[in-house]
C-alpha positions as CSV (number, residue, x, y, z in Angstrom):
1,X,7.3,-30.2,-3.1
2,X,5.8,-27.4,-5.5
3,X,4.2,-26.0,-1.8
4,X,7.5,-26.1,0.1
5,X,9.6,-24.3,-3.2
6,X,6.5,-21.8,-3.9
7,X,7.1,-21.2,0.9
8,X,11.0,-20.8,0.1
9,X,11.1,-18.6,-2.7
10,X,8.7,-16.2,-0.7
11,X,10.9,-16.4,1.9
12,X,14.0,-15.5,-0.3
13,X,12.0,-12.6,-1.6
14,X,10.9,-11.1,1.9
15,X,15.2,-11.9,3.3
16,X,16.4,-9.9,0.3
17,X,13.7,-7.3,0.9
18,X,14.5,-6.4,4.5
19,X,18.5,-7.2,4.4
20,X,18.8,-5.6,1.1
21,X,16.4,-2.5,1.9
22,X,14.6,-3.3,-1.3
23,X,11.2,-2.2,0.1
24,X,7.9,-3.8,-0.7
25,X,7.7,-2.5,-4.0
26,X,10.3,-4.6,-5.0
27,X,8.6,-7.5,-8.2
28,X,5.0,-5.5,-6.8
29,X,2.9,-5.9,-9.9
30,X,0.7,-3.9,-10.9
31,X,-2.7,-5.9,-11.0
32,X,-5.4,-3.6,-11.8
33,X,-8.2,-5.8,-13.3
34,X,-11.0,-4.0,-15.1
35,X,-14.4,-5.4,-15.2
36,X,-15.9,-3.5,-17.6
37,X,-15.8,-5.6,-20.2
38,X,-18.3,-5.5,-23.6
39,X,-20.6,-8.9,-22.8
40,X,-21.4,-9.0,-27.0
41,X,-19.2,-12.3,-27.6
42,X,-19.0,-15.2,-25.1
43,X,-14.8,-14.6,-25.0
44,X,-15.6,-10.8,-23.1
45,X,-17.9,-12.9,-20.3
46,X,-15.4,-15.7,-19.4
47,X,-12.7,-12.6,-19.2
48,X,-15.1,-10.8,-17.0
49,X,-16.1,-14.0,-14.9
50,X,-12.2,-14.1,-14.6
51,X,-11.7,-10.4,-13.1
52,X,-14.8,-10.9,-10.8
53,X,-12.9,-14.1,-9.5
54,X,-9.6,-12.8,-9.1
55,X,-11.0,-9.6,-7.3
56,X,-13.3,-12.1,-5.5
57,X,-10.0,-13.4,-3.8
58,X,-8.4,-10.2,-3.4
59,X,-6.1,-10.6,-6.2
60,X,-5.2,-6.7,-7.4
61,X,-6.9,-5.7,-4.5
62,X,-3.4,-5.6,-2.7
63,X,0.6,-5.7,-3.1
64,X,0.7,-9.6,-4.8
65,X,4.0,-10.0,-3.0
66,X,1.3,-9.9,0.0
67,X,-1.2,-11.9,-1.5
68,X,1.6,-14.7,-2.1
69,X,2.8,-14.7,0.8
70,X,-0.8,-15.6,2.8
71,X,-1.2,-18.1,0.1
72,X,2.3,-19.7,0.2
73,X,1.9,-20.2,4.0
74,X,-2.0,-21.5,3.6
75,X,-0.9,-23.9,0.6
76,X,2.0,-25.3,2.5
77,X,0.2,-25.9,5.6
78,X,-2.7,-27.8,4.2
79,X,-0.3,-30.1,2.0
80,X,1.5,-30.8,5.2
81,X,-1.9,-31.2,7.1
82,X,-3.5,-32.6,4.1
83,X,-1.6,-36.0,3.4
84,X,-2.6,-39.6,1.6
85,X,-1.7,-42.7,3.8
86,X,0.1,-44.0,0.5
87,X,2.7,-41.7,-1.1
88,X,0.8,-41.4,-5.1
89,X,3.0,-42.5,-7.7
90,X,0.8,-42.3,-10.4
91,X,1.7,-38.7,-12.2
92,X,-2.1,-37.9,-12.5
93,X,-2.5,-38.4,-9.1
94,X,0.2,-36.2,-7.6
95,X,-1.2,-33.6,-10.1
96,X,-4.5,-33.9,-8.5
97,X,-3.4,-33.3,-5.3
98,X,-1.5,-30.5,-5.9
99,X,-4.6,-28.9,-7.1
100,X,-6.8,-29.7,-4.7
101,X,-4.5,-28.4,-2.0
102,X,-4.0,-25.2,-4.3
103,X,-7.8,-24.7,-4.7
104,X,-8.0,-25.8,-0.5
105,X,-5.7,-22.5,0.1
106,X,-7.9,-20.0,-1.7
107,X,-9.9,-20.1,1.0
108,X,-8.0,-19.0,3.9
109,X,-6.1,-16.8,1.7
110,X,-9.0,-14.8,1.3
111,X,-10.0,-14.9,4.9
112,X,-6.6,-13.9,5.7
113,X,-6.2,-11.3,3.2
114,X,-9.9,-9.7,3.2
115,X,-8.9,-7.3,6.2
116,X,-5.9,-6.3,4.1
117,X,-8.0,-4.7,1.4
118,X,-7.5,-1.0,1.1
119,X,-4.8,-0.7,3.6
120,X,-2.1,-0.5,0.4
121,X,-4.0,2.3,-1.8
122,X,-1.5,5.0,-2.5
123,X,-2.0,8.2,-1.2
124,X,-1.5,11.1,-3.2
125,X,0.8,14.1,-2.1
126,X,-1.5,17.2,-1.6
127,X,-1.1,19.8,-4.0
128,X,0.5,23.1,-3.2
129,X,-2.3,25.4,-3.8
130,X,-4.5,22.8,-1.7
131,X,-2.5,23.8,1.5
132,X,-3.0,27.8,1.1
133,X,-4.9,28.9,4.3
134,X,-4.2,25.4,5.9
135,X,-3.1,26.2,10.0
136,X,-0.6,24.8,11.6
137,X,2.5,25.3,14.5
138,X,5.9,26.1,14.5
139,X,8.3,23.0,15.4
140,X,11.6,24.6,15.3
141,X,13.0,27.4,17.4
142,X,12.0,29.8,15.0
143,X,10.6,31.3,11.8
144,X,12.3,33.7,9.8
145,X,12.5,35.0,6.5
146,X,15.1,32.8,5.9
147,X,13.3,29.8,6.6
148,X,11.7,27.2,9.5
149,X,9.4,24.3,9.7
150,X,5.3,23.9,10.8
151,X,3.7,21.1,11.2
152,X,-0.1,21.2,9.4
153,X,-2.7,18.9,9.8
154,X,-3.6,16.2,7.3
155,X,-5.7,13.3,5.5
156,X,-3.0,11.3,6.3
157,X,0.2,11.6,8.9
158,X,1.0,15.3,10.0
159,X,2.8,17.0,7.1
160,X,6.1,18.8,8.4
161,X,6.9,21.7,5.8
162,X,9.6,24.1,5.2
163,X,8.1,27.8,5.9
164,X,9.5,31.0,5.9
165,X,7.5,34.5,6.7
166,X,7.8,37.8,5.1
167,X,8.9,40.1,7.3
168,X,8.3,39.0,10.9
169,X,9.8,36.5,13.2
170,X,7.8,33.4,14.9
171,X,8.6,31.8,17.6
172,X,7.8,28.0,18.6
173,X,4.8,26.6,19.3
174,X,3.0,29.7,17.8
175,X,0.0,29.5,15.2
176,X,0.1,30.0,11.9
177,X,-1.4,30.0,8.5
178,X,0.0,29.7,5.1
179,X,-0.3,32.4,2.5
180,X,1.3,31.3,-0.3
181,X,3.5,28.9,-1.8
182,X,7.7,29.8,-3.5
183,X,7.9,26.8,-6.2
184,X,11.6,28.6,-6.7
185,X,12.6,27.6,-3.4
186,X,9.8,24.9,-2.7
187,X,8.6,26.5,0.9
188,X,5.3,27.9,2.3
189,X,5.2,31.6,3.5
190,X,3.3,31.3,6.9
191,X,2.4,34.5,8.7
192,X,1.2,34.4,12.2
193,X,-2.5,33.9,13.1
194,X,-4.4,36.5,14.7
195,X,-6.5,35.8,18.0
196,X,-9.9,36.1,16.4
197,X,-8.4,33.2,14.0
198,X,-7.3,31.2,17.1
């Protein structure tokens, strides 16, 4: 029972999250775990066993909406898989179970979610001044100085920004390089790069 409740309420969460275009950082805590603890009293090394463990099975190490999920799916399974041939009665008993088919689904919950780690870490925007001299090409028809787009390289997924140039006109699918940034009007000034750049 506690399995199959712990499988429906993740299921609830992840129906409300893609009807209700929650996203996934909908109930995402924030589970940053610091080992750094002071080992001078015996209370600082169980809290650091603690945050070895818990990072040990990936716990902060992604979304725990994620983690929950795997381990919903992997406790449920094994208490389905995992069954007495007499129902227990005795309270002690059913509490035992429950914890050994808890402890049971740590494992392939870190199997499961150990490829996971790191795909989740937050990438921050590049700064402004970081994309000065940065090349790129002209997506729309045209640049003016009135305004346009270029698409510029990146650490992460192609970055499509609002340019304009000074004085000249570029046309698509022409090379160009930023030289400076407007934070009045939050574009790029681009002008067009020469063919020793190229």
């Amino acid at each position: 029972m506690p399995a199959t409740i712990l499988l429906l309420l993740v299921a609830l969460y992840w129906f409300v999250a893609v009807v209700g275009g929650l996203g996934f950082d909908f109930l995402d805590l924030d589970l940053d775990f610091d080992t750094d603890f002071d080992a001078d009293t015996t209370f600082d090394t169980v809290l650091s066993i603690g945050a070895v463990t818990l990072r040990f099975l990936n716990i902060g190490q992604l979304p725990i909406n994620i983690w929950a999920s795997v381990f919903a799916i992997a406790f449920w399974t094994i208490s389905m898989l995992w069954q007495s041939p007499e129902e227990p009665t005795a309270v002690l008993s059913i509490v035992t179970i429950i914890l050994r088919n808890g402890a049971v689904a740590l494992l392939p919950t870190k199997v499961l979610t150990q490829p996971l780690r790191g795909k989740f870490e937050p990438i921050e925007p590049e700064a402004a001044e970081n994309l000065i001299d940065r090349v790129g090409i002209v997506t729309t028809a045209e640049v003016t100085p009135r305004g346009g787009q270029a698409r510029f390289t990146s650490e992460a997924s192609p970055l499509l920004l609002n340019v304009r140039t000074a004085q000249t006109v570029l046309a698509k699918d022409e090379q160009v390089r930023i030289t400076d940034y407007d934070p009045t009007a939050h574009v790029y000034i681009v002008e067009r790069l020469s063919l020793k750049e190229q």
